[in-house]
TIDREN-515572 format. One record per atom (N, C-alpha, C): x, y, z; residue in three letters. Coordinates in steps of 0.02 Angstrom, whole numbers, padded with zeros to 5 digits, always signed. Example, Ala and Ser with C-alpha at 12.3 -4.5 7.8 and 13.67 -1.06 7.14 Angstrom:
residues 2
+00660-00284+00390ala;+00615-00225+00390ala;+00660-00165+00390ala;+00642-00112+00354ser;+00684-00053+00357ser;+00645+00002+00394ser;
end
This chain:
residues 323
+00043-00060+00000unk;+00000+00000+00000unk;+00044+00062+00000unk;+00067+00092-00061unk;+00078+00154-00045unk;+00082+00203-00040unk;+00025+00231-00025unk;+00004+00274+00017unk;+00036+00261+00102unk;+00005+00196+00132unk;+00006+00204+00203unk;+00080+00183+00198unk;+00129+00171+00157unk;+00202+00152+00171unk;+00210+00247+00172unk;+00221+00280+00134unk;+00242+00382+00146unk;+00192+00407+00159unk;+00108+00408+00210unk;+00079+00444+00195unk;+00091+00467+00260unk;+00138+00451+00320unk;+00157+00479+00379unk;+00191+00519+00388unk;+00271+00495+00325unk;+00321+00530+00292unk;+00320+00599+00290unk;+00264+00587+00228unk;+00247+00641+00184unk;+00176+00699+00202unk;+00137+00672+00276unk;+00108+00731+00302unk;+00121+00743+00367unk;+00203+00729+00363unk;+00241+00752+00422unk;+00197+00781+00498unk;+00154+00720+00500unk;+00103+00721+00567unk;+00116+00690+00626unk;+00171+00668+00625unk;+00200+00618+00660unk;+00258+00672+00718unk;+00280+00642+00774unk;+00317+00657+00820unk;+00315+00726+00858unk;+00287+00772+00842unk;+00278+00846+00858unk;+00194+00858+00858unk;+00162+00802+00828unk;+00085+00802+00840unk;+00060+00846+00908unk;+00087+00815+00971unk;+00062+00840+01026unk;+00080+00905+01040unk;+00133+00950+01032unk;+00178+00989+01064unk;+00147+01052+01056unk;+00107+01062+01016unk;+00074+01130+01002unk;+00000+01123+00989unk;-00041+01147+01034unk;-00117+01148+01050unk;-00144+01193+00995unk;-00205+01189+00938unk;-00232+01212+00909unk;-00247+01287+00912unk;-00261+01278+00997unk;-00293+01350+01020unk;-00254+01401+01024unk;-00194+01376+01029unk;-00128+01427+01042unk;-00097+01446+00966unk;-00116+01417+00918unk;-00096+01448+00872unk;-00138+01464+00831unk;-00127+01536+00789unk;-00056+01564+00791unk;-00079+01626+00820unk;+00004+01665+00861unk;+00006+01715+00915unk;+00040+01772+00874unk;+00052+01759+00796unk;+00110+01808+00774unk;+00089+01810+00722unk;+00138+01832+00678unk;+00130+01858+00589unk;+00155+01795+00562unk;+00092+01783+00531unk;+00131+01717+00467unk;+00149+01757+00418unk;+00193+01733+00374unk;+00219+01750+00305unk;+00212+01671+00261unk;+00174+01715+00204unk;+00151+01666+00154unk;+00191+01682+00087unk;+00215+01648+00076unk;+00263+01637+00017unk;+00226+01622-00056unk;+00242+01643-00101unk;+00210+01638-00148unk;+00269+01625-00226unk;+00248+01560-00246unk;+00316+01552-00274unk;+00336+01587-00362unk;+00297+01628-00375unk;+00269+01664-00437unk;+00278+01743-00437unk;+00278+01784-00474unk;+00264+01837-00478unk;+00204+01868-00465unk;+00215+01930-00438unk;+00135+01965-00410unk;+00094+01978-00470unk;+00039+01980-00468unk;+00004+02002-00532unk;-00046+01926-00553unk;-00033+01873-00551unk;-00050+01791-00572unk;-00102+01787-00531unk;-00124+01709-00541unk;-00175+01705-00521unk;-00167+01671-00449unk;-00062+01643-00426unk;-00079+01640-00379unk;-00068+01690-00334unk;-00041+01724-00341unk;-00040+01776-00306unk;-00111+01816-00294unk;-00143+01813-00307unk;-00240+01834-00311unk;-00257+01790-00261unk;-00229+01704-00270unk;-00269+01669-00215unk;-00211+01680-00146unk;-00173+01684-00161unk;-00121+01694-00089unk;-00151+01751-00068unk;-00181+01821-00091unk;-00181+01864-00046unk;-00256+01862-00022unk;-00314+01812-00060unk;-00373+01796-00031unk;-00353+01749+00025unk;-00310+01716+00033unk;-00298+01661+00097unk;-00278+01701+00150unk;-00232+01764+00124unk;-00208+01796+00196unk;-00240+01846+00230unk;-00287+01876+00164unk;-00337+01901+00214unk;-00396+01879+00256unk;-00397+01808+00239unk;-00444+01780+00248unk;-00429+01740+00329unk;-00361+01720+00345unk;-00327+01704+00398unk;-00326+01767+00427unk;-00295+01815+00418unk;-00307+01888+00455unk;-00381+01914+00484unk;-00441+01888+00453unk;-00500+01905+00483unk;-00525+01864+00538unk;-00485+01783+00517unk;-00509+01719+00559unk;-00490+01751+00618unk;-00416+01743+00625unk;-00361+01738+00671unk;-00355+01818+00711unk;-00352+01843+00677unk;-00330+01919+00690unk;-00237+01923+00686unk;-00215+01882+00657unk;-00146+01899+00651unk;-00137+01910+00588unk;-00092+01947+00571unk;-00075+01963+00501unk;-00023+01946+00451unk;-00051+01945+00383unk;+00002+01897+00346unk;+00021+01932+00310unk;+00095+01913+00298unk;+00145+01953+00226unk;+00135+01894+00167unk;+00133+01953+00126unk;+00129+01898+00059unk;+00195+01901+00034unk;+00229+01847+00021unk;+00290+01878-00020unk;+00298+01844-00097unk;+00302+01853-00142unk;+00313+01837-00209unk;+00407+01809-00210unk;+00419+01766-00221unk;+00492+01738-00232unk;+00491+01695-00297unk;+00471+01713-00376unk;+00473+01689-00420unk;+00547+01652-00413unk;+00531+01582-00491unk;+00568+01557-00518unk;+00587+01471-00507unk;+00631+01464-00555unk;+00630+01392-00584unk;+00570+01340-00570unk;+00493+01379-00607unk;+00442+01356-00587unk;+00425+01341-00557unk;+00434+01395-00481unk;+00398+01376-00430unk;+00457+01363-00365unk;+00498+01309-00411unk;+00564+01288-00336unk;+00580+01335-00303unk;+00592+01376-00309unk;+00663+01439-00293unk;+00601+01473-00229unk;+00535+01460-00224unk;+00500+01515-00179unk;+00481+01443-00118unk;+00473+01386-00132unk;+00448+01335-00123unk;+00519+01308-00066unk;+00571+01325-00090unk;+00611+01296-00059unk;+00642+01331+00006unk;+00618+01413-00004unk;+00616+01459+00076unk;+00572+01413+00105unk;+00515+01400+00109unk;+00485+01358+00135unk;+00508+01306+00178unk;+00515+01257+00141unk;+00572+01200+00170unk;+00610+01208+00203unk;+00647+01254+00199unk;+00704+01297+00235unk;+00678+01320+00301unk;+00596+01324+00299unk;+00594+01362+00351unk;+00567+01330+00426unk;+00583+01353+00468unk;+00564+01321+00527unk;+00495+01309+00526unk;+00475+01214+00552unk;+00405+01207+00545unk;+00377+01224+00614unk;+00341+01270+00586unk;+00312+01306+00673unk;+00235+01331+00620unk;+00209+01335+00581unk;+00177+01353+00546unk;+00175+01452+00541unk;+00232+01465+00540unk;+00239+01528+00539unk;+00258+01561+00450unk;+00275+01505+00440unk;+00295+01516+00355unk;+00277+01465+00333unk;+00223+01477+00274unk;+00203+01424+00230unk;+00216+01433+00154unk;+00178+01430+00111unk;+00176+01432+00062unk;+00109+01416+00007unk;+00110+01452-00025unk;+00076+01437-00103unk;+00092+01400-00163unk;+00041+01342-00189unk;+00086+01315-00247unk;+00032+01273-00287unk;+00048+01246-00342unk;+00016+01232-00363unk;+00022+01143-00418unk;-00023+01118-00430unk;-00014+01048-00467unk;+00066+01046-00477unk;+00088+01071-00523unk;+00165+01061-00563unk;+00222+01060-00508unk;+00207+01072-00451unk;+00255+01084-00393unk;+00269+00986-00369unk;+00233+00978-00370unk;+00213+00900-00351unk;+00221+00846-00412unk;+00195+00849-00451unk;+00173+00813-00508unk;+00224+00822-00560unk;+00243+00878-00594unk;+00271+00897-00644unk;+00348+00912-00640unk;+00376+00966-00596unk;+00421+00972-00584unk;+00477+00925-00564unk;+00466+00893-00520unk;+00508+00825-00509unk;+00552+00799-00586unk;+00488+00793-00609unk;+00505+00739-00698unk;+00553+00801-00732unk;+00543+00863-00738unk;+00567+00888-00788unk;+00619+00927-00773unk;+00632+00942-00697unk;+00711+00965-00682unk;+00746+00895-00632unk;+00806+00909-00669unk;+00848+00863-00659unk;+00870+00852-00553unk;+00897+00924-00555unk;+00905+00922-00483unk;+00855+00963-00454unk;+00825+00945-00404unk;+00770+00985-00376unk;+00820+00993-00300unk;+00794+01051-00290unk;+00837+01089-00222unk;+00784+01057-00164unk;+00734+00999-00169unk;+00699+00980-00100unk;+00654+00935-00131unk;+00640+00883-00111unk;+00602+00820-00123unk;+00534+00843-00104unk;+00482+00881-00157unk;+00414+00896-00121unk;+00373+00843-00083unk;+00374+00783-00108unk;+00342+00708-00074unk;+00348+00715-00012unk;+00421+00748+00010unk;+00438+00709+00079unk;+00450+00791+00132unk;+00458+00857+00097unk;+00483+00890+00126unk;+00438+00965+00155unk;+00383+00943+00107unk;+00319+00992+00126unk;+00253+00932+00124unk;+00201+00986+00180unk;+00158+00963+00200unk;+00113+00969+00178unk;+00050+00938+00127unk;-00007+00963+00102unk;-00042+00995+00183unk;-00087+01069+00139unk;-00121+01104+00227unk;-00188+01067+00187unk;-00212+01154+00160unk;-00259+01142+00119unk;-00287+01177+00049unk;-00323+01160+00004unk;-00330+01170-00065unk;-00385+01221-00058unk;-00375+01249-00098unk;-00419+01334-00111unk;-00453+01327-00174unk;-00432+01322-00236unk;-00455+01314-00308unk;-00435+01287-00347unk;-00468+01269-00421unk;-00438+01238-00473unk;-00456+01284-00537unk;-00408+01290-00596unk;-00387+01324-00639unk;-00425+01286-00708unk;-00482+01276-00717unk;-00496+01237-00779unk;-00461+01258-00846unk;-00457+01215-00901unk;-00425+01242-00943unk;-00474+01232-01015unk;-00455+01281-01068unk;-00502+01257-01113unk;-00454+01266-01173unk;-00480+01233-01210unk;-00449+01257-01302unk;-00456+01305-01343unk;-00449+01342-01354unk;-00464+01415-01376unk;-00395+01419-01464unk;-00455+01446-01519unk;-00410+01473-01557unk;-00422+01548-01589unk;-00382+01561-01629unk;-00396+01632-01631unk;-00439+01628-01699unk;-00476+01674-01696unk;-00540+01664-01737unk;-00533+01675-01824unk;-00467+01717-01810unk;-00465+01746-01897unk;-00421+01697-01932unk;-00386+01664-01894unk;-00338+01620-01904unk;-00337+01543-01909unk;-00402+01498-01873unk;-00419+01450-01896unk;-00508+01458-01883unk;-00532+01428-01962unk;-00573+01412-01979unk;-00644+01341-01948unk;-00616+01362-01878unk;-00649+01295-01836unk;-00719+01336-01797unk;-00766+01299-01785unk;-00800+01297-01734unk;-00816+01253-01694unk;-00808+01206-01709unk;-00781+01158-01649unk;-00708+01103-01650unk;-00721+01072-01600unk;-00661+01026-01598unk;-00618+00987-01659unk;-00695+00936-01693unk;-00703+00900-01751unk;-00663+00949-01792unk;-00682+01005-01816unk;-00679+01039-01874unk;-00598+01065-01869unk;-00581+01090-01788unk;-00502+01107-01799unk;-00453+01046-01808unk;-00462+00999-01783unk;-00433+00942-01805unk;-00425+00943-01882unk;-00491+00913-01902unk;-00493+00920-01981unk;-00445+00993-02012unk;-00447+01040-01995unk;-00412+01100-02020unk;-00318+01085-02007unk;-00324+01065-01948unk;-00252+01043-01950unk;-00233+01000-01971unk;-00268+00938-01989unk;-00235+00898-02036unk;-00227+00899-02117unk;-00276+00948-02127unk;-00268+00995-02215unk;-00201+01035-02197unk;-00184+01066-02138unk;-00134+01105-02122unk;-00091+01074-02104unk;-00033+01052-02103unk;-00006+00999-02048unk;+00074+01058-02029unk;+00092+01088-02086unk;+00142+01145-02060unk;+00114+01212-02040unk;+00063+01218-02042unk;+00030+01298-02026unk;+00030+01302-01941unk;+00017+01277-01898unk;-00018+01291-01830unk;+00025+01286-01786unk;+00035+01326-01733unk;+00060+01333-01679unk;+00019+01346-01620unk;+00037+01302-01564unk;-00006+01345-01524unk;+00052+01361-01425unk;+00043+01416-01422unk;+00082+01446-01381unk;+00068+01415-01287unk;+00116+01407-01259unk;+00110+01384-01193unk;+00127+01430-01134unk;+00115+01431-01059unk;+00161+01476-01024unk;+00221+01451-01006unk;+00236+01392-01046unk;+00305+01374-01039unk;+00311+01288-01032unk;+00379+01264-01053unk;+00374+01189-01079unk;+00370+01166-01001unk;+00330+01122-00989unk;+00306+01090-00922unk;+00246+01101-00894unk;+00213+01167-00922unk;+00170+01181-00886unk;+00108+01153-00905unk;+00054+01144-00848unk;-00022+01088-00868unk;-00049+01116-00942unk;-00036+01185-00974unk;-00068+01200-01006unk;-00034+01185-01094unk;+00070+01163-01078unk;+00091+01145-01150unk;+00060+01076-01122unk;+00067+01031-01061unk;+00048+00950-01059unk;-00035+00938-01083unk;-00061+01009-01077unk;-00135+00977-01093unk;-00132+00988-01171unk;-00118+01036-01196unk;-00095+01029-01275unk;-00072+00967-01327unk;-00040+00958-01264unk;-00019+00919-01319unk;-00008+00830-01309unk;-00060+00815-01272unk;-00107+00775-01264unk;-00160+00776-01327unk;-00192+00823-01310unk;-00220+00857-01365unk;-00203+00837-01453unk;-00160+00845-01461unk;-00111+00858-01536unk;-00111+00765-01543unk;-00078+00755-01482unk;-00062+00674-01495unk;-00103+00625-01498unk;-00165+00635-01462unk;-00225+00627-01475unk;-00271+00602-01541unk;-00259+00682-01569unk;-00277+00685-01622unk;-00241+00671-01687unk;-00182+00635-01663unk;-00152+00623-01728unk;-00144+00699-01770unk;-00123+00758-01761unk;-00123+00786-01792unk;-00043+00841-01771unk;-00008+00885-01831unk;+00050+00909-01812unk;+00037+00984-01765unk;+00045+01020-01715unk;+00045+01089-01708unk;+00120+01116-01667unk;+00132+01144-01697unk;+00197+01138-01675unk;+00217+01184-01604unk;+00241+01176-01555unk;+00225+01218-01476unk;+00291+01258-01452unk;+00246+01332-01454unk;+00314+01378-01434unk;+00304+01379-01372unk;+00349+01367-01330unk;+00328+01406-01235unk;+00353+01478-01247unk;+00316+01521-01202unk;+00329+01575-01169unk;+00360+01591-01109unk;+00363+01646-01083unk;+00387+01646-01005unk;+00344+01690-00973unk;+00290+01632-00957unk;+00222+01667-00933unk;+00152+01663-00979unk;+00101+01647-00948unk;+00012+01654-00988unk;+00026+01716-01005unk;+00013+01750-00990unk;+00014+01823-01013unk;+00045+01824-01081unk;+00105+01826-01111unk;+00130+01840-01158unk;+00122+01768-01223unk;+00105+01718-01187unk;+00036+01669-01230unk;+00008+01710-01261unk;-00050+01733-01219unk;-00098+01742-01231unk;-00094+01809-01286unk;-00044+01863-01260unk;-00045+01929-01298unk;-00019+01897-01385unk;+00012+01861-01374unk;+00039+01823-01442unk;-00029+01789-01494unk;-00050+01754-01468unk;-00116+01701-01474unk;-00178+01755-01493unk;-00186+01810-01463unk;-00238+01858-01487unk;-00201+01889-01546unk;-00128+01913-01534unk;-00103+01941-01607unk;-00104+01914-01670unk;-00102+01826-01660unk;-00119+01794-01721unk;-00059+01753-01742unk;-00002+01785-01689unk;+00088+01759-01698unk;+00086+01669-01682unk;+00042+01657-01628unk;+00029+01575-01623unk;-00051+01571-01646unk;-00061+01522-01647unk;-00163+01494-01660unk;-00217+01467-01626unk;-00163+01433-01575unk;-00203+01399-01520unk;-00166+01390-01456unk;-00210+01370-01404unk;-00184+01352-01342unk;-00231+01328-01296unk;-00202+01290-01247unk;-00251+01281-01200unk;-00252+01304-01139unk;-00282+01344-01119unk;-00266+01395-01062unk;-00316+01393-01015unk;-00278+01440-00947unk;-00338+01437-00896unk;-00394+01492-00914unk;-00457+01469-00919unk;-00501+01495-00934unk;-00492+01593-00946unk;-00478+01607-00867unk;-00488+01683-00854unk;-00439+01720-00887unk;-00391+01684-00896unk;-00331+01720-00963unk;-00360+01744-01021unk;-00401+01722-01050unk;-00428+01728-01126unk;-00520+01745-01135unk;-00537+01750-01074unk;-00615+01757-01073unk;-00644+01814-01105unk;-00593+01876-01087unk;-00614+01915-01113unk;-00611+01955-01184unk;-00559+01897-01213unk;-00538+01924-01301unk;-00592+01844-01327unk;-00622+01800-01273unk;-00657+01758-01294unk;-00722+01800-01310unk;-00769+01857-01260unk;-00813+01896-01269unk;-00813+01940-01338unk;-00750+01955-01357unk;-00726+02000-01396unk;-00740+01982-01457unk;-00727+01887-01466unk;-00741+01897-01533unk;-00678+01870-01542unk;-00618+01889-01510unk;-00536+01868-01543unk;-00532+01809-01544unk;-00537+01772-01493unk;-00531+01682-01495unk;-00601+01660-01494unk;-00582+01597-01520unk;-00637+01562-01475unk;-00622+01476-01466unk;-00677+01470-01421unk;-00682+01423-01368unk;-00700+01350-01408unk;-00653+01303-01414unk;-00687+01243-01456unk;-00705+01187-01401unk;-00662+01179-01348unk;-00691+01116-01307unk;-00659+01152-01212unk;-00684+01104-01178unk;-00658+01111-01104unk;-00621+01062-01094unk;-00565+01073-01075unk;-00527+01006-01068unk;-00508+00985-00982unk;-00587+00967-00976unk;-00591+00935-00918unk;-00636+00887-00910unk;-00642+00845-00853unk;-00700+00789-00851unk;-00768+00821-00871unk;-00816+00863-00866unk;-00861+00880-00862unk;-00868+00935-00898unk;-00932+00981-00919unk;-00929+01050-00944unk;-00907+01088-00881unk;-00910+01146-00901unk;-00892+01211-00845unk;-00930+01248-00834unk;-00987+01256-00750unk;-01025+01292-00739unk;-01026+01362-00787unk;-00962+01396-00785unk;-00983+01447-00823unk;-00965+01457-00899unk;-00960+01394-00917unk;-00957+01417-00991unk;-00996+01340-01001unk;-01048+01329-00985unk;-01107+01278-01011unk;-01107+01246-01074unk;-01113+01299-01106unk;-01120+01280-01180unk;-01053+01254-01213unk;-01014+01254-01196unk;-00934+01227-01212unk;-00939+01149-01195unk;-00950+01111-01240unk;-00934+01040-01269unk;-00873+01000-01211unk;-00847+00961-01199unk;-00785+00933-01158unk;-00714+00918-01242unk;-00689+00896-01211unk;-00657+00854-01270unk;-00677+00798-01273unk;-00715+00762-01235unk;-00744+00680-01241unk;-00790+00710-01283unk;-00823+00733-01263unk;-00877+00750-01336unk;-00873+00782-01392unk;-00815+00804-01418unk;-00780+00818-01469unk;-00736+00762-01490unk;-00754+00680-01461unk;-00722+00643-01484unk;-00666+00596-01447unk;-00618+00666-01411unk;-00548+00639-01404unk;-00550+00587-01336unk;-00510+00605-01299unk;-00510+00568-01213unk;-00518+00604-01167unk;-00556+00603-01119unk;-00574+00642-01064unk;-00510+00656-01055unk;-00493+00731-01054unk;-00427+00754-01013unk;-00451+00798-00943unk;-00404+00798-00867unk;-00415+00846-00840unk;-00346+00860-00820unk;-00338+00930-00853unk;-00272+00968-00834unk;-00297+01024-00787unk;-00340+01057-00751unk;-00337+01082-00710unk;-00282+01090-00687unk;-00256+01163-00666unk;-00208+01164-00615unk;-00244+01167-00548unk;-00225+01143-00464unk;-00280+01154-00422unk;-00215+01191-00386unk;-00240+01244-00317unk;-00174+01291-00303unk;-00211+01253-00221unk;-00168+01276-00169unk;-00154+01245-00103unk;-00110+01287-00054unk;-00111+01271+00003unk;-00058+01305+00039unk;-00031+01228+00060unk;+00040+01235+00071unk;+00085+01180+00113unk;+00123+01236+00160unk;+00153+01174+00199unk;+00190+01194+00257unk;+00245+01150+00266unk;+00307+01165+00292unk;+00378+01100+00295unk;+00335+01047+00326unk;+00398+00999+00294unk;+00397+00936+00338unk;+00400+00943+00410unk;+00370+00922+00434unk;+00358+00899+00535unk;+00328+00963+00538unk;+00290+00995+00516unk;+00262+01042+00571unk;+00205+01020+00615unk;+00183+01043+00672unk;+00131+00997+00694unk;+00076+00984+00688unk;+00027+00918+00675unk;-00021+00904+00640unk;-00079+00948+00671unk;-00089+00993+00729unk;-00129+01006+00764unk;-00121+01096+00730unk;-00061+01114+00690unk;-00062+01200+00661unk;-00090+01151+00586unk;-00074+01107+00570unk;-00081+01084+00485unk;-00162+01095+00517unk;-00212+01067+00571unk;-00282+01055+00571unk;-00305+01129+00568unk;-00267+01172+00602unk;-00269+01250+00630unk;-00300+01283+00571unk;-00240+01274+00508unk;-00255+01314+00453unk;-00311+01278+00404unk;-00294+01206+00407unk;-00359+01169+00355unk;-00414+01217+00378unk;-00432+01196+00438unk;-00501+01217+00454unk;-00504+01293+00443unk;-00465+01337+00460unk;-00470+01410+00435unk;-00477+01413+00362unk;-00443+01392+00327unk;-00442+01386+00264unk;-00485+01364+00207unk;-00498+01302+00222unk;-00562+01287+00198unk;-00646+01314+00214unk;-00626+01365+00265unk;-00697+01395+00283unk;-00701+01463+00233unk;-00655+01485+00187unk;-00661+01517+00148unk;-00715+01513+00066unk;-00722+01443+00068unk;-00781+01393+00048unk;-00851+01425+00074unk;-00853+01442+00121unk;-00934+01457+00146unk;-00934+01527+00159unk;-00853+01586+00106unk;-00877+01650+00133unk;-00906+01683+00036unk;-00962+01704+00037unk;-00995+01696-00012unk;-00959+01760-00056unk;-00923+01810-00013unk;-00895+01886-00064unk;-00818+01840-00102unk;-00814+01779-00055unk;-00741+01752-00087unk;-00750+01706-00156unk;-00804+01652-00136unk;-00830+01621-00190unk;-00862+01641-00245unk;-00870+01748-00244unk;-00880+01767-00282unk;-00810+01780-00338unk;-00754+01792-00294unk;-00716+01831-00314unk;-00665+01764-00367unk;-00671+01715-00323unk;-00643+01643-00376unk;-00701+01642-00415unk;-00750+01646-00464unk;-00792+01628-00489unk;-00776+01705-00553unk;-00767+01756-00514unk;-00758+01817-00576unk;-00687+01791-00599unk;-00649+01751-00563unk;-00574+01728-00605unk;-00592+01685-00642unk;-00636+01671-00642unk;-00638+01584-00675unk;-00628+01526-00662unk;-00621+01519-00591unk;-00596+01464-00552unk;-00648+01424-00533unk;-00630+01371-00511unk;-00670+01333-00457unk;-00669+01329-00378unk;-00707+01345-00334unk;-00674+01302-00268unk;-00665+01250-00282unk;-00615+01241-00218unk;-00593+01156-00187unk;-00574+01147-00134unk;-00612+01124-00100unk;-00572+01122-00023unk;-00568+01028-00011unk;-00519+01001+00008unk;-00524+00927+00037unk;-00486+00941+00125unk;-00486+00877+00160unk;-00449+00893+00206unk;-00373+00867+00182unk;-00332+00880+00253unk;-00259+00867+00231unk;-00230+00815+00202unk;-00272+00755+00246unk;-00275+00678+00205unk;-00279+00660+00133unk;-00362+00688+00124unk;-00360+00699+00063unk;-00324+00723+00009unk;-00281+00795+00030unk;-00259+00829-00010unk;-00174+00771-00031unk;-00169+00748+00025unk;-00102+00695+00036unk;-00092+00658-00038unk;-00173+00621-00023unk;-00173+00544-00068unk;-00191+00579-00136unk;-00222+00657-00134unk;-00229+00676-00203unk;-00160+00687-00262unk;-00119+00707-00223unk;-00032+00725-00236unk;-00008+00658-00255unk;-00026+00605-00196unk;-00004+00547-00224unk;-00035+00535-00290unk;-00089+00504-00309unk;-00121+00506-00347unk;-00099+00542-00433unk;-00089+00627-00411unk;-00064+00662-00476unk;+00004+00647-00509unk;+00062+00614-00455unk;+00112+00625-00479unk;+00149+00569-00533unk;+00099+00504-00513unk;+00126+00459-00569unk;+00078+00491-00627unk;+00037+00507-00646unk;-00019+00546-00686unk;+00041+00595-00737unk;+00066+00632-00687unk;+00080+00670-00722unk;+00165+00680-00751unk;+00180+00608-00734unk;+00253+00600-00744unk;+00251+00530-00802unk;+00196+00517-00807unk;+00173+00485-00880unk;+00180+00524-00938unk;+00118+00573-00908unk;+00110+00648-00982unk;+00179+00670-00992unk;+00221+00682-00965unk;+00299+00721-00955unk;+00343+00651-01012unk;+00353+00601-00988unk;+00365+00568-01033unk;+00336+00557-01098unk;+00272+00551-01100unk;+00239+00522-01178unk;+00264+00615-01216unk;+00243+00687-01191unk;+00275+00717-01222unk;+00326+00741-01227unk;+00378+00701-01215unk;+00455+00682-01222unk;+00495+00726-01216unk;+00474+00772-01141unk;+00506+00822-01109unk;+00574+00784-01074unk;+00630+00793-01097unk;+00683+00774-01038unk;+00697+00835-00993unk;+00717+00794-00941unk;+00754+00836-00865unk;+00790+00878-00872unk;+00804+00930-00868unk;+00863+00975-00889unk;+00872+01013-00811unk;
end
């Protein structure tokens, strides 16, 4: 079984369990780490978590942004940091799942060295092309266009590793068809590219492109997730355009180091996940385009387990090596 062989390991609940009473924490300023640049979408949910702990608690949180090497470089203050639940962190699917496979040396074993707390949202993703540029209205039909095309199409990523080139190009391989994939450094400059017409397609998180989707500039051929998407209904899946149920969702989370004690990991779940039942918040993920998600810590454990052979399959079949 394993799960129950690392799931003690790896939600570092063990030996310090007792030492710190629920009620007593926390007495001070957390600082929440955020492993991205300000401006993203996680940084939007990091500073909904800290104000949201600041109203619970009445203590107050620094947000800090520490971009780079997708995520490691902010992820690994973390680790670094004393588990007292005073410094946590923000992060998201690729931290767990993805990253491992595609850099060679990782500066901290996420399995073993951070603690799932708890999960805040998920990032659906959809297929989107630009409207003047391929001749599709749905799935069926861009397929068919790219295979009349087989050197014409590109479609732009926020960079090689990320859920949104792995859901692509799933996608492509799928369909038996060629598109050839530039990464960027960053959605944002995807996307500014992808509306200019410089790439054709992509599969992105919804709230990136919604509003050149209103516009008229792209549009929307499938959801590439299990199900449709409350707010875009009318959007088909890719199973029903044919292909294989994909879900690339990115979902975002707070962790905390290894050993901190299971009684601050319960502290913040339960603070955290009560952001779920505050209705101006579930407004404010819903104008992003997100989903809630809240599981408990357990859950969130065996979900990580779960993603990372998942997603160290996709990393291989699209024949990303480690660098």
């Amino acid at each position: 079984m394993r799960l129950q062989a690392i799931g003690f390991c790896f939600l570092g609940l063990v030996g310090l369990s007792g030492q710190v009473a629920a009620q007593s924490y926390p007495t001070q300023q957390i600082r929440l780490i955020v492993p991205f640049a300000a401006g993203g979408v996680t940084d939007l949910l990091a500073r909904m978590a800290g104000d949201h702990i600041r109203t619970k608690t009445g203590q107050s949180v620094v947000v800090e942004n520490r971009p780079g090497a997708g995520g490691n470089t902010g992820l690994d203050q973390v680790v670094k940091s004393t588990p007292d639940g005073y410094t946590i962190g923000l992060c998201g699917a690729t931290i767990f799942g993805v990253n491992p496979h595609i850099f060679r040396q990782m500066p901290f074993d996420p399995m073993k060295d951070l603690v799932p707390v708890a999960t805040i949202a998920e990032a659906p993703q959809i297929l989107v092309v630009n409207a003047a540029k391929v001749p599709a209205g749905s799935l069926q039909e861009f397929i068919a266009f790219a295979k009349a095309n087989p050197t014409k199409l590109n479609y732009g990523s926020a960079g090689t590793g990320t859920p949104n080139h792995l859901g692509a190009d799933q996608i492509m391989r799928q369909a038996g068809i060629t598109v050839a994939h530039v990464p960027y450094r960053g959605g944002g400059p995807a996307v500014a590219d992808l509306v200019a017409g410089n790439v054709e397609v992509a599969v992105i998180a919804t709230g990136l492109v919604i509003e050149h989707v209103k516009a008229g500039t792209l549009k929307v051929l499938a959801a590439v997730a299990p199900k449709r998407l409350p707010f875009l209904p009318d959007v088909p899946t890719t199973a029903e355009g044919g292909l294989p149920t994909y879900d690339t969702a990115n979902w975002f989370g707070i962790v905390a180091p290894a050993k901190t004690p299971s009684a601050v990991v319960a502290e913040l779940n339960r603070v955290l996940t009560s952001m779920a039942d505050e209705k101006a918040i579930l407004d404010r993920i819903e104008r992003a385009y997100m989903l809630p998600f809240r599981v408990t810590p357990d859950q969130f454990a065996a979900m990580v387990l779960a993603d990372n052979p998942k997603w160290e399959r996709v990393v291989k079949e699209a024949g990303i090596k480690p660098e």
